[in-house]
C-alpha positions in Angstrom: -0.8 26.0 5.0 0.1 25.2 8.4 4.3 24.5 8.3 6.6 22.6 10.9 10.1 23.8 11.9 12.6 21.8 13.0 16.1 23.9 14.0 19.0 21.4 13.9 22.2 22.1 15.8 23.3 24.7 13.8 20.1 26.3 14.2 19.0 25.7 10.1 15.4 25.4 10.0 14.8 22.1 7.8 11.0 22.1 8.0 8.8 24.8 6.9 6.9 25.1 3.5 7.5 21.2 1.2 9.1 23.6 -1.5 11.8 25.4 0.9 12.6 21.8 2.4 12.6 20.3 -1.0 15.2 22.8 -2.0 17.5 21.8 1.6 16.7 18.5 0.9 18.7 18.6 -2.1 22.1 19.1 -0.3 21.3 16.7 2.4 24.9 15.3 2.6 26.5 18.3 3.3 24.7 18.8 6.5 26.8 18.1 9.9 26.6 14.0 11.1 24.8 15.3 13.8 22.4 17.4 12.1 21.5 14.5 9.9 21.2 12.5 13.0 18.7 14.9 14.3 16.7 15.2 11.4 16.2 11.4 10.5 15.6 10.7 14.1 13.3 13.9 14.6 9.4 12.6 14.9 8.2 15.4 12.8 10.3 15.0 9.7 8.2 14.4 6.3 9.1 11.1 5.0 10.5 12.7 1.4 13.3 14.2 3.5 13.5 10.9 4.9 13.3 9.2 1.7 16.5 11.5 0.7 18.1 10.5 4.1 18.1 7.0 3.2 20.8 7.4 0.7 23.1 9.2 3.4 26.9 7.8 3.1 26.4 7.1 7.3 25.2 4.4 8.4 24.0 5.7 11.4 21.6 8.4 9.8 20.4 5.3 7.8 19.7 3.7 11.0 17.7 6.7 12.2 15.5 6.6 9.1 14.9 2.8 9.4 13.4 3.8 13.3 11.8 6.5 12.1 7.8 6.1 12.2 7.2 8.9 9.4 9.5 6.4 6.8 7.3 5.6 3.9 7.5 1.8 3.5 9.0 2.5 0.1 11.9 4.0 2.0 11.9 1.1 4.2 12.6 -1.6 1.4 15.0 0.6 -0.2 16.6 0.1 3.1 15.5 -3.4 3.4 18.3 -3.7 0.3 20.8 -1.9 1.9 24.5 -3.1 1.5 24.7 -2.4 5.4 23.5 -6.0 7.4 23.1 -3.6 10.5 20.3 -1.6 8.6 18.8 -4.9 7.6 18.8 -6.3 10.9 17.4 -3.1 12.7 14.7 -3.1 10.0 14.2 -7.5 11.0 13.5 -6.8 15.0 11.1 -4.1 14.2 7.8 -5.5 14.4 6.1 -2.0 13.2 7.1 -2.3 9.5 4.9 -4.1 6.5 5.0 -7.6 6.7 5.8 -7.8 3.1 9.2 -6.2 4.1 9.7 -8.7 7.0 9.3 -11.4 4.1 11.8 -10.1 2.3 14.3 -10.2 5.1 13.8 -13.7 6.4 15.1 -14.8 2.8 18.3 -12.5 3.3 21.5 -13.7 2.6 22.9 -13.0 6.0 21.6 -15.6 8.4 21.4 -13.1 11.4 19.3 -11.2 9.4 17.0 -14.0 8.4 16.8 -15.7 11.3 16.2 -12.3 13.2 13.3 -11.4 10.3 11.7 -15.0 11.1 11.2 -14.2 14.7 9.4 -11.2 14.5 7.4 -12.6 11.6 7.0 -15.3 14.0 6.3 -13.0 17.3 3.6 -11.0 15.1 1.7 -14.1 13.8 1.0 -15.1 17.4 0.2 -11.6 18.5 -2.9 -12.2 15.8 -6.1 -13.8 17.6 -7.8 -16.5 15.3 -10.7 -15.2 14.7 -9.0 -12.6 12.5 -6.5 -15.4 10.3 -8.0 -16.1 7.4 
């Protein structure tokens, strides 16, 4: 089994065997800010560690998880429901994320959020020649 490290500021490896990261995983919220940082933000980082990351009290980890191109799109809605109207609205301009979730945030209860959902719904169905609409 071929295994990723990541070292994180305090020079931790997070990423090695699933099992040993599993077990770090766990414990997630006692890393440092920035190490948390690091490691939702880090391109290499499975998406279960990101999927635990999601949950992170900071809202700026949570932001780094919603940018994240590794985030399952599980994760995604679950932060597509966030409390946080920030996490929503980064999740609304990114035009990378399922469709479905985009949906879901043009009917948000924050209008920013909606209206912001609705344009990139909007910006993505006009990237899409004709040929391939149904």
């Amino acid at each position: 089994m071929k295994a990723a490290v990541i070292s994180v500021g305090s020079g931790i490896p997070i990423v090695g065997s699933r099992h040993r990261v599993k077990n770090m995983a766990i414990s997630m919220e006692s890393f440092e800010l920035n190490d948390a940082n690091y490691i939702a933000s880090h391109a290499d980082t499975p998406a279960f560690v990101l999927h635990r990351l999601a949950k992170h009290c900071n809202v700026d980890v949570r932001l780094a998880v919603a940018d994240n191109k590794n985030t399952h799109t599980l994760t995604t809605m679950q932060l597509a429901l966030d409390n946080n109207p920030d996490i929503r609205y980064a999740l609304a301009e990114n035009h990378q994320i399922d469709s479905n979730i985009l949906n879901v945030l043009a009917m948000d209860d924050n209008p920013f959020v909606a209206d912001r959902a609705q344009k990139t719904l909007s910006r993505l169905n006009q990237a899409v020649p004709a040929q391939y609409l149904l």
